[in-house]
C-alpha positions as CSV (number, residue, x, y, z in Angstrom):
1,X,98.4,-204.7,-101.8
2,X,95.9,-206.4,-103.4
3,X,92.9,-205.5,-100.9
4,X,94.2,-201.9,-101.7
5,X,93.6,-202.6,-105.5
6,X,90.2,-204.3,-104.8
7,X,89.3,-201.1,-102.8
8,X,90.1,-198.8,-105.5
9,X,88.5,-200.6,-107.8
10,X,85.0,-200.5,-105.8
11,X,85.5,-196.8,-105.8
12,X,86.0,-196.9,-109.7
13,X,83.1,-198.6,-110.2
14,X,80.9,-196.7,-108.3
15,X,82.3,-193.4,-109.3
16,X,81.5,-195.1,-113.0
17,X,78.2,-195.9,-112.2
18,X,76.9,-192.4,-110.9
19,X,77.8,-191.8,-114.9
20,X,75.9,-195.1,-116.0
21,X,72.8,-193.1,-114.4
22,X,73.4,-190.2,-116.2
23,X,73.8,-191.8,-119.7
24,X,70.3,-193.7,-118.7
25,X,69.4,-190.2,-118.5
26,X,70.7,-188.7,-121.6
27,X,69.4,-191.7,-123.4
28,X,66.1,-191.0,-122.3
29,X,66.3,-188.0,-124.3
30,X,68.6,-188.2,-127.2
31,X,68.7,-191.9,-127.6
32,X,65.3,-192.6,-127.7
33,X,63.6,-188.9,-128.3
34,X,65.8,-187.4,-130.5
35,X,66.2,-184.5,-127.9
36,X,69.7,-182.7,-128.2
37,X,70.8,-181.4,-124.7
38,X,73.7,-180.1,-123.3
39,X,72.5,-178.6,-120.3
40,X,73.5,-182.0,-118.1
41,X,75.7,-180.4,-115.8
42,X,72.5,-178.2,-114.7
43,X,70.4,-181.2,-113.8
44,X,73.2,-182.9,-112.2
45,X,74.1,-180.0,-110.1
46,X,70.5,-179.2,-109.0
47,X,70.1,-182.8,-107.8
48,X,73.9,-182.7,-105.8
49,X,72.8,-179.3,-104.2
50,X,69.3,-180.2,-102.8
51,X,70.0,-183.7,-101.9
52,X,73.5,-181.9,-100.2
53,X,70.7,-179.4,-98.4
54,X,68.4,-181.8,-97.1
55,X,71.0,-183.8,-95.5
56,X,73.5,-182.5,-93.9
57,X,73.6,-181.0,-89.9
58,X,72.4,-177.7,-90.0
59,X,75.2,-174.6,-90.0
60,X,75.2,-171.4,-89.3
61,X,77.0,-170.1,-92.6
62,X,74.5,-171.5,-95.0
63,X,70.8,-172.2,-95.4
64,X,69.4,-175.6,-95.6
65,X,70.7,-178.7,-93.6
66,X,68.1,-180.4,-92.6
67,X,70.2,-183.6,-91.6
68,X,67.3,-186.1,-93.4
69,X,68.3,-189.3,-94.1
70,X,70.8,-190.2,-97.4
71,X,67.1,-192.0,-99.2
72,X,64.9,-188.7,-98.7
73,X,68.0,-186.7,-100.1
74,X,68.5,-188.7,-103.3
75,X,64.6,-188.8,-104.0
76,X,64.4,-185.0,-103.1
77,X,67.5,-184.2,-105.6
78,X,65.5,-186.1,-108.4
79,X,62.3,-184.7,-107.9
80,X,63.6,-180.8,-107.8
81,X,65.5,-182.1,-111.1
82,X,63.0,-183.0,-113.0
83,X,60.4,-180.1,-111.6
84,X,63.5,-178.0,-112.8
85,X,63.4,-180.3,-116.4
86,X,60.5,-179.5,-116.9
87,X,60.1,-176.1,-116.5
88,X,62.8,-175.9,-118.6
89,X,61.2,-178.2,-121.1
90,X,57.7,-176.4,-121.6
91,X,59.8,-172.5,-122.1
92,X,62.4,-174.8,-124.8
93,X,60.8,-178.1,-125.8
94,X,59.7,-176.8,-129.4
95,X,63.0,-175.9,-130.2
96,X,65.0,-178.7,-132.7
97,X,68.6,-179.4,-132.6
98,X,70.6,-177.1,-132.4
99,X,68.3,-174.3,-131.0
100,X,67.7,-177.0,-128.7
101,X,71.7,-177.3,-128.0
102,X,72.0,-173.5,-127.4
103,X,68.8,-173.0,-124.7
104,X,69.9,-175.8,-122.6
105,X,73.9,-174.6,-122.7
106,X,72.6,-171.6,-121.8
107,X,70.3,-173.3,-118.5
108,X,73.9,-175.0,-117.6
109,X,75.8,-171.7,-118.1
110,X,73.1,-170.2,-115.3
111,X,72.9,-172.8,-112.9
112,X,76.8,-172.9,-112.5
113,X,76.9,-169.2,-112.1
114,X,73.8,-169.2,-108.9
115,X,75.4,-172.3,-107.4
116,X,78.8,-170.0,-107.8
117,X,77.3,-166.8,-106.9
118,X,74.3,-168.2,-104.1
119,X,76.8,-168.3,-101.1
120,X,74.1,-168.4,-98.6
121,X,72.5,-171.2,-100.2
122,X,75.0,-173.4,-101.3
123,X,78.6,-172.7,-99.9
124,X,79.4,-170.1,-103.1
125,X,83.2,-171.1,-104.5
126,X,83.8,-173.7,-101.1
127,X,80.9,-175.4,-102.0
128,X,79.3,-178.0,-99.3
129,X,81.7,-180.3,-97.1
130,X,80.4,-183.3,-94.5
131,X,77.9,-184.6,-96.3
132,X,76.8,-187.9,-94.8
133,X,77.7,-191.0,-97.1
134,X,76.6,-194.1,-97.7
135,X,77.7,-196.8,-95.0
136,X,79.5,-194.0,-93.6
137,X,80.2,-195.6,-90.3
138,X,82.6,-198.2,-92.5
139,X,84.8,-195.1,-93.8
140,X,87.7,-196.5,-91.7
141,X,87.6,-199.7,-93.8
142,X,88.2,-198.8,-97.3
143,X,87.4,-202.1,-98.7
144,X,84.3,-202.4,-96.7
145,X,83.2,-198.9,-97.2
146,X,83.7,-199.5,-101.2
147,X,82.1,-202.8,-102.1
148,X,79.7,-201.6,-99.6
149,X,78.7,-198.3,-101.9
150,X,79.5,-200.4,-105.4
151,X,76.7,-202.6,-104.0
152,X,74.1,-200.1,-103.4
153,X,74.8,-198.5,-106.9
154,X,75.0,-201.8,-108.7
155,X,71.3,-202.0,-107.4
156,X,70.5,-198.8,-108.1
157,X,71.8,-198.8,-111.6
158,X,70.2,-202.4,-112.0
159,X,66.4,-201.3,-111.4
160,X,66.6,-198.1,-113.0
161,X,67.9,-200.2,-116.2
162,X,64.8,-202.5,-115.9
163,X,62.5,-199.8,-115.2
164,X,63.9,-198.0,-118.6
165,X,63.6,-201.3,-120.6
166,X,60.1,-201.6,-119.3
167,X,59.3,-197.9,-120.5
168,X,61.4,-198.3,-123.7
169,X,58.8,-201.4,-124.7
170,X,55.6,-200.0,-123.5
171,X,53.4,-198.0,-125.7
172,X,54.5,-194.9,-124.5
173,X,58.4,-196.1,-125.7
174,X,57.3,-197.3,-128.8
175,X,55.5,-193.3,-129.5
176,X,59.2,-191.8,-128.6
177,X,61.2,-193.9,-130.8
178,X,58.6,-193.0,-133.6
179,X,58.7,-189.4,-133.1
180,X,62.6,-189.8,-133.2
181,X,62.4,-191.1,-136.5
182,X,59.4,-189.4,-138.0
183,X,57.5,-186.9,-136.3
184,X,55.1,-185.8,-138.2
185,X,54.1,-189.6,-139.4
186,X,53.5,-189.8,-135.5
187,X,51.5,-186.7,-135.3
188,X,50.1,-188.0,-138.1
189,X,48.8,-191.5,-136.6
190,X,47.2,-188.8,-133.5
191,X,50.6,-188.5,-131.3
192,X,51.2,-185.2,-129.3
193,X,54.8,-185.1,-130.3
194,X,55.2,-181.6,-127.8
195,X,53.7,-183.9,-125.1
196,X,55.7,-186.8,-125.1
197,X,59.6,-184.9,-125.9
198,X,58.3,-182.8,-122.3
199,X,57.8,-186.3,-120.6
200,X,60.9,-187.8,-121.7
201,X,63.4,-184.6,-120.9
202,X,61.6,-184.4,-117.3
203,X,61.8,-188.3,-117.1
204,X,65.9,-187.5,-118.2
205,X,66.4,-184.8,-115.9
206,X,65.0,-186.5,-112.9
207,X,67.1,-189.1,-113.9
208,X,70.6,-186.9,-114.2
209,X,69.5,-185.4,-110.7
210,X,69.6,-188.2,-108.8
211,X,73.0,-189.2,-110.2
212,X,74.0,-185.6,-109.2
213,X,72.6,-186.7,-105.5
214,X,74.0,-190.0,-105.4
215,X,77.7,-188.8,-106.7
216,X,77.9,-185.9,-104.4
217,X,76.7,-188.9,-101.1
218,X,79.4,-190.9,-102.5
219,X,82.3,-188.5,-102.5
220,X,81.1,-186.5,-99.7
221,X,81.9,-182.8,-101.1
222,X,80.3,-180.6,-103.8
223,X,81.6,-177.7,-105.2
224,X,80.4,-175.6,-108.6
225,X,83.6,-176.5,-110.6
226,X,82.4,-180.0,-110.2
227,X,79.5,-179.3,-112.8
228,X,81.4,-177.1,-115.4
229,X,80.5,-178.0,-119.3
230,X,83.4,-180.3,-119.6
231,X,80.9,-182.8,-117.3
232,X,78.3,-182.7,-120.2
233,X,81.5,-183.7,-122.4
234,X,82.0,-186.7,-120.7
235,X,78.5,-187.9,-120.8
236,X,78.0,-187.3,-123.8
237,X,81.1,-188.9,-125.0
238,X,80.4,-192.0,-122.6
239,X,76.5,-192.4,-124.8
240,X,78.4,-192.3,-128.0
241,X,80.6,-194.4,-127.4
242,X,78.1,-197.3,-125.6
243,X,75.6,-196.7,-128.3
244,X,73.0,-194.1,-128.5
245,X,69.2,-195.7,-128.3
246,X,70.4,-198.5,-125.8
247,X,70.9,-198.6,-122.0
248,X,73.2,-201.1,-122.1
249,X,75.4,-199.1,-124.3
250,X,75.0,-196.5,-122.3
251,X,76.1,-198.3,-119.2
252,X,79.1,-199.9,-120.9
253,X,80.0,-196.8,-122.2
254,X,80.1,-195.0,-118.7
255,X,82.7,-197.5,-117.4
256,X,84.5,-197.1,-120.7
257,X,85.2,-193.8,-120.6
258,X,85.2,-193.0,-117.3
259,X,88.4,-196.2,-117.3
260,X,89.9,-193.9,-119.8
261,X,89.2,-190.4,-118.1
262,X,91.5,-192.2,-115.1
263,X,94.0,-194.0,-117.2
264,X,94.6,-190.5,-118.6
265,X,95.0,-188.8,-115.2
266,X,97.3,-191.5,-114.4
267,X,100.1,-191.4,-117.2
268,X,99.4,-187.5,-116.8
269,X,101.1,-187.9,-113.4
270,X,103.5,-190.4,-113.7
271,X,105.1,-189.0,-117.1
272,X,104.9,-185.1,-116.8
273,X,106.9,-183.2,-114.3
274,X,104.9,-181.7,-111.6
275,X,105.7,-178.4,-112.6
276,X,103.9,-179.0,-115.4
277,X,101.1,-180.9,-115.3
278,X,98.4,-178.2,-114.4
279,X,99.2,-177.6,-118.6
280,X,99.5,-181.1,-119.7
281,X,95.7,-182.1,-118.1
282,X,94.6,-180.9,-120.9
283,X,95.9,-183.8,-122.6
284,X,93.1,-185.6,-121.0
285,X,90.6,-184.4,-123.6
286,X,92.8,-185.6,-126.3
287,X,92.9,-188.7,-125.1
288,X,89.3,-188.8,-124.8
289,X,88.8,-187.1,-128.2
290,X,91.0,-189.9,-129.8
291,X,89.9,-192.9,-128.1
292,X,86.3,-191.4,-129.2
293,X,87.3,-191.1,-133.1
294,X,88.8,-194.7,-132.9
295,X,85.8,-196.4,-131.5
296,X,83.5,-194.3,-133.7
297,X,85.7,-195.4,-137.0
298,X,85.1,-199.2,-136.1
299,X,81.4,-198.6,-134.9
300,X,80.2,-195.6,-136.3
301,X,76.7,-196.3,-133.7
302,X,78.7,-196.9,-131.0
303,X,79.6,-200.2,-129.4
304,X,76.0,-201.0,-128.6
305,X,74.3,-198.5,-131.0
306,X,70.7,-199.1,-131.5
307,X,70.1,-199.2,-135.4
308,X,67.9,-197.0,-137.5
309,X,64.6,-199.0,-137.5
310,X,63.4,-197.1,-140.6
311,X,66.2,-198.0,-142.4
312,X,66.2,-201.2,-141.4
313,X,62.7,-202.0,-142.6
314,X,63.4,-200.1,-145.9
315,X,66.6,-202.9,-146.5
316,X,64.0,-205.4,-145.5
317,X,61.9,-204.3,-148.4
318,X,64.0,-203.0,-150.8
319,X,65.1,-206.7,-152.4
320,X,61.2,-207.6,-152.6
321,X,59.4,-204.7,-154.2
322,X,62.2,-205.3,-157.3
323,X,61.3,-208.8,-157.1
């Protein structure tokens, strides 16, 4: 029994940690750009379908499978991502907030519908099945074939976080995190804030794809109602409740909510008749919604929530300027 509970909590955490990749993503944009997207489930989904495409054994009812290996898939599926970012970037980039918000629903909305509607290309409603998985060979040993995965994740997760930490203290972090709090002092000190929001939303969306690619290796089936708005829901919700502006937060905030998201399926099905649950799941987005106001009530930046540096340096000097 308890090798069964050590199993399913590899799978947790792996499942968790394809979301810690696309918070690192998100946080890209939003937490350190300012840049309000809601389009996630596109990228995602574009990263799941080429990676998917590029290997799995070729078929005659679809195009594509080009049985590559699992490495050249995940690095294809965040490449196409990000080309896809941004393309979308340089039609939508200049937009603020909530014209932002609207453009990249609307990118979602469209990439759901051709991965839908595409049946040649990408399975239609049935989606893709057999794609190869990580350590697949070790899928009769669920222990094995978990820790195995939470491993290559845990790395995975691990030098994308440095590599983001890096970036967030280089110059070219230092320019984001000024734009996000004053653009026009940026563009005032000879900052392209147009060029910079592009790099950081393709940086995010390449980011988001290859979570798409590695999620859709782990579990081993895509279909389009995997990457329906309520995805971009939970990601969202996962950043804000880590902490928007830190990776860390957005990591713990991943495993967070994505704990929640199962403890909520759980009592779902073992306190509603079965007859009824289809209705109750919505429940789960109570939960989430709930959990989400409590957190937010105690730590209004999330649990990790990267202060306001301009505010903070106006406190700083607040008590000596009436000195």
């Amino acid at each position: 029994m308890s090798l069964d509970l050590i199993a399913y909590a590899a799978f947790f955490l792996t499942m968790a940690l394809t979301y810690a990749i696309m918070c690192l993503g998100l946080n890209v944009q939003w937490g350190q750009t300012g840049l309000f997207n809601v389009g996630i489930a596109a990228f995602v989904a574009i990263g799941a379908y080429v990676s998917a495409l590029l290997t799995t054994p070729d078929a005659a009812d679809r195009v594509g499978g080009f049985d590559l290996p699992i490495a050249v898939g995940w690095i294809g599926g965040a490449l196409v991502a990000g080309l896809a970012a941004w393309l979308v970037g340089a039609l939508t980039i200049r937009l603020r907030s909530d014209y932002l918000a609207i453009a990249t629903f609307g990118v979602a909305v469209t990439v759901q519908l051709c991965v839908l509607n595409l049946q040649p290309l990408t399975g239609g409603a049935f989606g893709i099945g057999f794609i190869p998985r990580p350590f697949g060979d070790l899928a009769g040993d669920p222990l094995a074939f978990g820790l195995s995965n939470l491993a290559l994740m845990t790395a995975v997760v691990l030098a994308l976080y440095l590599a983001l930490q890096h970036l967030a203290k280089s110059p070219w972090g230092r320019v984001l995190r000024a734009i996000r709090e004053d653009e026009t002092a940026a563009q005032a000190l000879g900052k392209r804030p147009i060029r910079f929001r592009l790099q950081a939303f393709t940086i995010g969306g390449a980011i988001m794809g290859l979570a798409g690619a590695a999620q859709g290796q782990f579990i081993g089936f895509i279909a389009p109602d995997n990457y329906l708005p309520i995805l971009t829901f939970q990601v969202w919700a996962m950043l804000i409740v880590g902490g928007s502006g830190n990776n860390r937060g957005a990591i713990l905030g991943a495993v967070l909510v994505w704990g929640l998201w199962a403890l909520s399926a759980a009592a779902v099905s073992a306190f509603v008749l079965p007859e009824q649950q289809a209705r109750a799941a919505a429940l789960q987005i109570v939960m989430i919604g709930v959990g989400l106001c409590l957190i937010l009530l105690v730590r209004p930046r999330g649990i990790l929530g990267a202060s306001n540096a301009l505010a903070s340096l106006t406190r700083k000097r607040t008590p000596k300027s009436k000195e």
